[in-house]
VOMAR-864189 format. One line per 3 residues: number of its first residue (from 0); their letters; for each residue z negated, x, y negated of N, C-alpha, C. Coordinates in pm, whole numbers, plus 50000, padded with zeros to 5 digits. Atoms other than C-alpha are relative to their C-alpha. Layout:
residues N
NUM	a	Z:X:Y:Z:X:Y:Z:X:Y  ... $
//
This chain:
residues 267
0	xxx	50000:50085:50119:50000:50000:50000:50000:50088:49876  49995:49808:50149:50095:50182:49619:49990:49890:49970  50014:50063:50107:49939:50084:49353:50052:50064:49870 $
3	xxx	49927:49976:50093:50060:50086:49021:49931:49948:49860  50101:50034:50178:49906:50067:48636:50138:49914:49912  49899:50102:50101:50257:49889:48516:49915:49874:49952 $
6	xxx	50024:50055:50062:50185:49626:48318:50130:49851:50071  49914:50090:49929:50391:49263:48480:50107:49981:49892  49899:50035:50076:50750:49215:48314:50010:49904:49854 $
9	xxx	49993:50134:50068:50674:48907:48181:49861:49964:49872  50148:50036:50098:50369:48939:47936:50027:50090:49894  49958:49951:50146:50385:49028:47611:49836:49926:49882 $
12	xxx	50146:50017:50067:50090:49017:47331:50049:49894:49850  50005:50073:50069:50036:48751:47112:49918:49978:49846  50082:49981:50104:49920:48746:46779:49928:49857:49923 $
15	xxx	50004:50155:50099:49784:48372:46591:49941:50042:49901  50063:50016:50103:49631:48305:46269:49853:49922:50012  50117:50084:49978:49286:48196:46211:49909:49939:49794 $
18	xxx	50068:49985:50122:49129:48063:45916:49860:50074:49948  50163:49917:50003:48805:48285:45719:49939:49855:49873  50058:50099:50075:48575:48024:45542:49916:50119:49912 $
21	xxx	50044:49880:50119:48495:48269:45283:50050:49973:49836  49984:49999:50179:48490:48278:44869:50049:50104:49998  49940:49889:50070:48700:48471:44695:49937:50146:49946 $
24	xxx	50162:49899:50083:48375:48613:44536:49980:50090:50115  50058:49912:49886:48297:48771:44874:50098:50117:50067  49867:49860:49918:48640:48991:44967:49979:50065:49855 $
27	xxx	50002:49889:50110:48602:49101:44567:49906:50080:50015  50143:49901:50024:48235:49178:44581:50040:50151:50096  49937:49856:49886:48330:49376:44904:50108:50138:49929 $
30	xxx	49958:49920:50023:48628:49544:44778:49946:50042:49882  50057:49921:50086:48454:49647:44452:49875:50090:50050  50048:49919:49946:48193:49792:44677:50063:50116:50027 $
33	xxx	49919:49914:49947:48490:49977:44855:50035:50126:49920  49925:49908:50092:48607:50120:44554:49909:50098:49965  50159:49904:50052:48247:50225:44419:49995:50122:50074 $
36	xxx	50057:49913:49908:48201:50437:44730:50149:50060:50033  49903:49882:49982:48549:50581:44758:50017:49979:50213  49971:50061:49850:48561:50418:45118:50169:49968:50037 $
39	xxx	49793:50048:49951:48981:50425:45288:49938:49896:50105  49976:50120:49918:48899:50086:45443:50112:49947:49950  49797:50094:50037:49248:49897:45449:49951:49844:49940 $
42	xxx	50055:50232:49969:49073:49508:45479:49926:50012:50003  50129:50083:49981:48747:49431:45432:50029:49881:50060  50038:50126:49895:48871:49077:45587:49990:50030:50093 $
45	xxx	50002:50002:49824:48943:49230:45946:49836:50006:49992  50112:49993:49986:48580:49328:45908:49879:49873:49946  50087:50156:49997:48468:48950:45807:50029:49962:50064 $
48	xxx	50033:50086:49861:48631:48847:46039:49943:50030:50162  50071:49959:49892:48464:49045:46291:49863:49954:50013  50149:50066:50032:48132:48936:46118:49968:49820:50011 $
51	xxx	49962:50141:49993:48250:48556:46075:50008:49966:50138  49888:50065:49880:48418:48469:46394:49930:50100:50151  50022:49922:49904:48280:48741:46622:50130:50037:50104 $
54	xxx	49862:49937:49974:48628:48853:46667:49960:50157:50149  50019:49904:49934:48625:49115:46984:50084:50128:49901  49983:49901:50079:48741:49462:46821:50125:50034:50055 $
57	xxx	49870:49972:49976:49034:49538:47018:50119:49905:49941  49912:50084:50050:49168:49203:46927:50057:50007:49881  50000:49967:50160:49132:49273:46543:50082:50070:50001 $
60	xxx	49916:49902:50027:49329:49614:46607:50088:49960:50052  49848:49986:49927:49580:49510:46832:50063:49922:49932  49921:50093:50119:49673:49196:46552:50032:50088:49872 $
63	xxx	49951:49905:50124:49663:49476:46270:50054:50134:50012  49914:49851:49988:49886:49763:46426:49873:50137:49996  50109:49889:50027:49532:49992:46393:49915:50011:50143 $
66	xxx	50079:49979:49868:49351:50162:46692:49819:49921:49954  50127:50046:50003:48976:49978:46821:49941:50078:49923  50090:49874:50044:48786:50330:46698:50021:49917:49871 $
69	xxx	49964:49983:50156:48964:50228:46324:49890:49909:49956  50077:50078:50128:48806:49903:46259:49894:49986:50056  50181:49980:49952:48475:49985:46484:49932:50073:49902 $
72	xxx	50024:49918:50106:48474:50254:46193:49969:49930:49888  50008:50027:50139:48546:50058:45897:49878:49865:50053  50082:50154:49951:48285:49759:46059:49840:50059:49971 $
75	xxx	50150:49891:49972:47983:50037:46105:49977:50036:49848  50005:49960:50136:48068:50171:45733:49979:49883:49945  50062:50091:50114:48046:49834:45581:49932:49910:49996 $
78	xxx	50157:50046:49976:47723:49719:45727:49949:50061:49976  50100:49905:50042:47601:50022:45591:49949:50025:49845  49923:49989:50106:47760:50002:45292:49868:49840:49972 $
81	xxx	50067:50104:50077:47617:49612:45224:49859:50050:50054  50148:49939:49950:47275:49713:45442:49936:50030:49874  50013:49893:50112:47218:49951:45105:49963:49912:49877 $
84	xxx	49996:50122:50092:47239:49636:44908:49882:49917:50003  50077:50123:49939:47006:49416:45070:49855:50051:49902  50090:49954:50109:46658:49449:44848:49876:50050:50111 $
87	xxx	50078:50027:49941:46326:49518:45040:49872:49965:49941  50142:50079:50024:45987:49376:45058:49920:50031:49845  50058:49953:50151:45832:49523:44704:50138:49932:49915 $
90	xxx	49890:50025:50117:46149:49512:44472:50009:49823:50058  49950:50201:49980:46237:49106:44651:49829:49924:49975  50135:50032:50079:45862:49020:44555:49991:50005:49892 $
93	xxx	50035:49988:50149:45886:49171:44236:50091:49881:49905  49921:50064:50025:46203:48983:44151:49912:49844:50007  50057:50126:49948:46055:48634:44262:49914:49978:49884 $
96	xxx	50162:50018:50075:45728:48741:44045:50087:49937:49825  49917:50005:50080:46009:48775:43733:50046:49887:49972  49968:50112:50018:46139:48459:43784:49991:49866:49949 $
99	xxx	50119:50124:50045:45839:48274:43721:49945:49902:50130  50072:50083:49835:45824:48140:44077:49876:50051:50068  50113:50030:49997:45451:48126:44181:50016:50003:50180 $
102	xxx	49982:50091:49782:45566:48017:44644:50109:50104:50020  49901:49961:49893:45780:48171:44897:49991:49951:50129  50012:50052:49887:45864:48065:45170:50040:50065:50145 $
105	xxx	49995:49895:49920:45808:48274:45517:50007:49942:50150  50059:50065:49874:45877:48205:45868:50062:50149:50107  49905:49925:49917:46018:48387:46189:50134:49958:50051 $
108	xxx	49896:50056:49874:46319:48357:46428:50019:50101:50106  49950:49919:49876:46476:48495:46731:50147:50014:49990  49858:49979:50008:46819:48665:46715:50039:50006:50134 $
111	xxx	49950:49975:49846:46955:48621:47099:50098:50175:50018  49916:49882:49978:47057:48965:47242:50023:49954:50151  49937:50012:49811:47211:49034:47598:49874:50064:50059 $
114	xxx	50102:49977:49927:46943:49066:47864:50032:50179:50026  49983:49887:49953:46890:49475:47939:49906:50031:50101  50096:49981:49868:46750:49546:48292:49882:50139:49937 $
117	xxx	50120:49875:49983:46455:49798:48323:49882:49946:49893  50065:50027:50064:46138:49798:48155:49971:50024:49852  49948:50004:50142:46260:49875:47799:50037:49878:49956 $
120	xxx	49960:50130:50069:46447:49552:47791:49909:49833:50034  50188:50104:49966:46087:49340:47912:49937:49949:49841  50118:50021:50131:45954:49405:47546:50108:49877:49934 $
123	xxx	49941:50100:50088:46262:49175:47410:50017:49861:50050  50031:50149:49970:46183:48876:47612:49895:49930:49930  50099:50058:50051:46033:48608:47422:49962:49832:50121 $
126	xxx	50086:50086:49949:45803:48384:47613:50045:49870:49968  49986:50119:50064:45849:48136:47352:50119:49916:50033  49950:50084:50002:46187:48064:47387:50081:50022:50101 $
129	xxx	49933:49997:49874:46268:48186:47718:50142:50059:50006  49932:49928:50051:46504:48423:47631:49994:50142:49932  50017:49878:50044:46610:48790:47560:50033:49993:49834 $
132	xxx	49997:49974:50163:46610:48888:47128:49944:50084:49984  50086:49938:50070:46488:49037:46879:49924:49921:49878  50044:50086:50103:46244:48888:46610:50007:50086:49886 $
135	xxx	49975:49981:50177:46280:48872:46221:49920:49910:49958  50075:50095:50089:46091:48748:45961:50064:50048:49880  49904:50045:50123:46243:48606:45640:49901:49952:49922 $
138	xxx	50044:50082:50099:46148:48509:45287:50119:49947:49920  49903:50075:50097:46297:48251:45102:49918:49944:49899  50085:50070:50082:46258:48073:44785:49994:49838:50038 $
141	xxx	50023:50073:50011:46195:47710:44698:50087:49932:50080  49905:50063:49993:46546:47611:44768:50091:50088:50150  49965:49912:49872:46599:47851:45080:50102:50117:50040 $
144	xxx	49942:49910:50014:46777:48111:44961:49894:50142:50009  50087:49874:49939:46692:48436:45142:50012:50120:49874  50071:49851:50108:46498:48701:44912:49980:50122:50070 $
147	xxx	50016:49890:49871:46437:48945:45247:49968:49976:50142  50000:50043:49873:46445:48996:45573:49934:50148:50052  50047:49911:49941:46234:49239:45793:50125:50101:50130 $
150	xxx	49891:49870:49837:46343:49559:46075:49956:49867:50104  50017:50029:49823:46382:49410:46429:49891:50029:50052  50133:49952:49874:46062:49398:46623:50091:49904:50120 $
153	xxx	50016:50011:49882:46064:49360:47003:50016:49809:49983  50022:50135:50014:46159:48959:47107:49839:49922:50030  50196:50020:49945:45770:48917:47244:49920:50025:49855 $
156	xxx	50118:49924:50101:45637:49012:46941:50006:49822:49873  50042:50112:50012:45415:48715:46798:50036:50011:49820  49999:49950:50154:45453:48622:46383:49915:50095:49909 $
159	xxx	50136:49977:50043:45134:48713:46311:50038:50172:49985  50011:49858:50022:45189:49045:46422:50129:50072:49964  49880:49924:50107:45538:49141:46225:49967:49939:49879 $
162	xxx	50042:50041:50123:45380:48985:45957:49871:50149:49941  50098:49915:50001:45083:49245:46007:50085:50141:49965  49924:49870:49962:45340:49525:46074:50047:50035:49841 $
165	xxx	49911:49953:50102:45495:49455:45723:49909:50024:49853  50092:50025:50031:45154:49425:45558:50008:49882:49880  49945:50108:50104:45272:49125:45403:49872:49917:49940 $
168	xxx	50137:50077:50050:44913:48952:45348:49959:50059:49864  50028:49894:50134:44867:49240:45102:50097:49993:49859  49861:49941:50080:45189:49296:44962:49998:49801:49917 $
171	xxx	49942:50140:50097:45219:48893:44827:49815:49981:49951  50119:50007:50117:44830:48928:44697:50033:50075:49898  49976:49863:50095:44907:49230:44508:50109:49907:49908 $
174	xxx	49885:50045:50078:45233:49011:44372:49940:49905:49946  50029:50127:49999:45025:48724:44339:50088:49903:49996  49957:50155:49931:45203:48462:44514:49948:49954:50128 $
177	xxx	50068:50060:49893:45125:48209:44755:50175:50002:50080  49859:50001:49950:45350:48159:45077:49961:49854:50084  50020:50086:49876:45396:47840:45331:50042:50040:50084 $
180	xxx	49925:49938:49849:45425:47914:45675:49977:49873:50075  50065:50116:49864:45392:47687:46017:49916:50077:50076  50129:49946:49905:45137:47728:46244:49992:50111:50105 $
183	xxx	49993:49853:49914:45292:48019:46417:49919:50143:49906  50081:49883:50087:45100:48229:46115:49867:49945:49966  50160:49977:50003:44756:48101:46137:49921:50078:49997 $
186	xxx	50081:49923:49974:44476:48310:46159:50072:50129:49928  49970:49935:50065:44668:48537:45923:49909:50048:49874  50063:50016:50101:44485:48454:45618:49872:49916:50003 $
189	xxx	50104:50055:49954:44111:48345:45705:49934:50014:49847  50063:50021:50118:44024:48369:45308:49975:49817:49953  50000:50196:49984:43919:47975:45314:49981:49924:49825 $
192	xxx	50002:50055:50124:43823:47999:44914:50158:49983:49941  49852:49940:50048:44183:48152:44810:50074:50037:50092  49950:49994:49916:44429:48134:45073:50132:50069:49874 $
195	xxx	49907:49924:50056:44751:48335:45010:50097:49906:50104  49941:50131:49913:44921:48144:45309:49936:49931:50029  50070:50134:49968:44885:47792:45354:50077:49995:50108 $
198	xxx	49949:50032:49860:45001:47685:45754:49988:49901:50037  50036:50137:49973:44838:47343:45760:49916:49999:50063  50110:50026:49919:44610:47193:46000:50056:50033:50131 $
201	xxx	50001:50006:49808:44560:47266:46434:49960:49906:50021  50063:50099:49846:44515:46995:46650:49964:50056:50104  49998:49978:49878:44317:47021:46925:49976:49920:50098 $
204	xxx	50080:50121:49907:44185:46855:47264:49860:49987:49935  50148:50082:50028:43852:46826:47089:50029:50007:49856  49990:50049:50140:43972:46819:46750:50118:49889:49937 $
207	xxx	49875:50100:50043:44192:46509:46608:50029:50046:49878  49992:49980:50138:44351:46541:46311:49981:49878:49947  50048:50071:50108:44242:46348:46009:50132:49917:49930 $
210	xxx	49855:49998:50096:44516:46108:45840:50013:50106:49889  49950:49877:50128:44500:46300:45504:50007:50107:50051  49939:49875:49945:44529:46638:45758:50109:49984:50070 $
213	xxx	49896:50027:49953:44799:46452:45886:50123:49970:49913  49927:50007:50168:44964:46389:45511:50015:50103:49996  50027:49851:50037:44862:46753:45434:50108:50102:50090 $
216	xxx	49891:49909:49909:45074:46896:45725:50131:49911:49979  49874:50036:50046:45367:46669:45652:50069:50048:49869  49953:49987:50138:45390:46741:45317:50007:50195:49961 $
219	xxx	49980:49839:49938:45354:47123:45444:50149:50017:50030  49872:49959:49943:45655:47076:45633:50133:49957:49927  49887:50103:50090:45874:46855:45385:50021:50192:49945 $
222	xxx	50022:49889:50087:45785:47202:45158:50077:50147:50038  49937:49915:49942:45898:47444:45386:50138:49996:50066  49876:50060:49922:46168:47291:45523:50123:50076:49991 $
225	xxx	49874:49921:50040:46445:47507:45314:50015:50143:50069  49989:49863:49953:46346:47824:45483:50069:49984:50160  49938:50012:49888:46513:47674:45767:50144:49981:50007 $
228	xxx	49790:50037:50048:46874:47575:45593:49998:50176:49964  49950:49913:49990:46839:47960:45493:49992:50070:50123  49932:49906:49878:46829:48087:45858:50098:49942:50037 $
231	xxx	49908:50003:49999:47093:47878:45887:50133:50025:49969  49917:49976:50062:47285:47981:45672:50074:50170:50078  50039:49881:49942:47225:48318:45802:50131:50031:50139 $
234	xxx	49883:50003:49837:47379:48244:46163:50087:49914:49987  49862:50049:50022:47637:48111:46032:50131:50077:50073  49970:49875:49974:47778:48469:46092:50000:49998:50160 $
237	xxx	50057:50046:49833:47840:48409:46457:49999:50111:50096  50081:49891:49910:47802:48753:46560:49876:50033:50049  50135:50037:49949:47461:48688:46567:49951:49896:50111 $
240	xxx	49981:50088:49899:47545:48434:46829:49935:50058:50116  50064:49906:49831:47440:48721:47145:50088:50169:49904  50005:49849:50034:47374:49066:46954:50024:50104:50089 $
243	xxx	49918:49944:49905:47570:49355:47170:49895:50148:49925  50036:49870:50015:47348:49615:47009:49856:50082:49974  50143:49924:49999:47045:49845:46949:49931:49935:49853 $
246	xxx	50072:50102:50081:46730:49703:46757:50025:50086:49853  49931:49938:50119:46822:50002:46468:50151:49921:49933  49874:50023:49988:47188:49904:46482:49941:49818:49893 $
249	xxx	50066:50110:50019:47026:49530:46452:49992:49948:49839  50063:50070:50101:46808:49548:46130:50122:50017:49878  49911:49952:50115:47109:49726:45934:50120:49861:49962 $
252	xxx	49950:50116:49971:47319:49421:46045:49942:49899:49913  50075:50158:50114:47098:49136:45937:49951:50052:49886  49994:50006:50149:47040:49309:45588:50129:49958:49939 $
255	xxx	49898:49992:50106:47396:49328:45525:50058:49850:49993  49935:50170:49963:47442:48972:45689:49946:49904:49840  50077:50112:50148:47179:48837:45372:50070:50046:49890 $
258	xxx	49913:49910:50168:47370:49046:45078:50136:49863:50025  49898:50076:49975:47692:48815:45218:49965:49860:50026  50016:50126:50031:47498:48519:45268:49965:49936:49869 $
261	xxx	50093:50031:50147:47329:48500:44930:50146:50006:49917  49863:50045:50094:47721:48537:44794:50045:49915:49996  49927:50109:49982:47832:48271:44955:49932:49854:49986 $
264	xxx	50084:50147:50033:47534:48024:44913:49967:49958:49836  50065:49999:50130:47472:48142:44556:50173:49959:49919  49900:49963:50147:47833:48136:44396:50028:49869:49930 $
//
């Protein structure tokens, strides 16, 4: 029996069109980045639409005449490139303080990654949602537009404690603001005169809640509610759909993902 690497007579490569749901504002901002930094990227779109659409990489090159390496290159450079952009925890506090806004609004999520055998890829199972990730924690304002986003911790890893990690209890006294969270950040803030986060009330088996602690947590959650249209907004980006990469790789990603969401929610 001979085998053979030909390719069958009859196949031939196909190229289609796809639409990018993108602002104008967002290929300029980009290419005026490009220019700033003296970057030979050809398209910033192939590289939205790698971010948009979760375009595979060969596909991108083999529709734009350019080898995979090219736009794995120009994809790595301009998540590094917006990454650079993104603000962190002090300066997106300070801003907020500037504003005159007084609240923020803080929660977690889980970014789905691909399961990795051995006991390295154990720490990114989360319990919670039965599933491999990584967790993030986000602040938004009033209206749920993301102000920052934390590094990648481990998917197991509870709010409380990437909240601890970022010393955020501190860091929004020092700013003086208050934050709402849900009850995944309890026991965060045990100051009962001057709370810095409010979380609402626990129910338990021996404790009922109270109507007015039952008002009090509704009107918690009405409040917070926007920090949930901005993680949406967020994974919009459907590469974040099942993350293909390392938790470094990761946090540089979801900064540059908020610099591009905040263009497109804000313009």
């Amino acid at each position: 029996m001979t085998k053979t690497k030909k390719h069958a007579e009859d196949t031939c490569q196909f190229v289609y069109q796809c639409r990018l749901p993108l602002s104008t504002r967002t290929v300029e901002y980009l290419a005026d980045l490009l220019r700033r930094h003296l970057k030979a990227i050809r398209s910033a779109v192939i590289v939205l639409a790698v971010l948009r659409h979760d375009q595979r990489l060969a596909d991108m090159a083999g529709g734009n005449n350019v080898s995979e390496s090219t736009v794995r290159s120009w994809r790595d450079e301009l998540i590094t490139l917006l990454a650079a952009q993104a603000p962190r925890l002090d300066r997106a506090l300070k801003k907020v303080t500037r504003q005159g806004r007084e609240v923020v609004l803080i929660d977690g999520t889980l970014i789905a990654t691909q399961r990795r055998t051995g006991k390295a890829g154990r720490r990114n199972y989360s319990g919670k949602h039965h599933r491999h990730g990584l967790h993030f924690l986000a602040l938004t304002d009033e209206r749920g537009r993301l102000n920052w986003i934390s590094a990648a911790q481990p998917g197991r890893t509870h709010d409380n404690t990437a909240a601890r990690h970022d010393h955020l209890l501190a860091r929004l006294r020092a700013a003086g603001l208050g934050a709402l969270a849900d009850l995944g950040f309890r026991g965060l803030d045990n100051d009962v005169l001057d709370p810095v986060i409010v979380t609402g009330f626990h129910a338990t088996r021996a404790h009922k809640l109270t109507p007015g602690q039952k008002t009090a947590n509704r009107v918690l959650a009405n409040g917070r509610a926007p920090v949930e249209h901005g993680f949406a907004h967020l994974k919009n980006w459907r590469i974040l759909t099942k993350l293909r990469t390392d938790p470094a790789r990761a946090t540089c990603l979801l900064r540059a993902l908020l610099v591009l969401t905040n263009l497109e929610v804000n313009r």
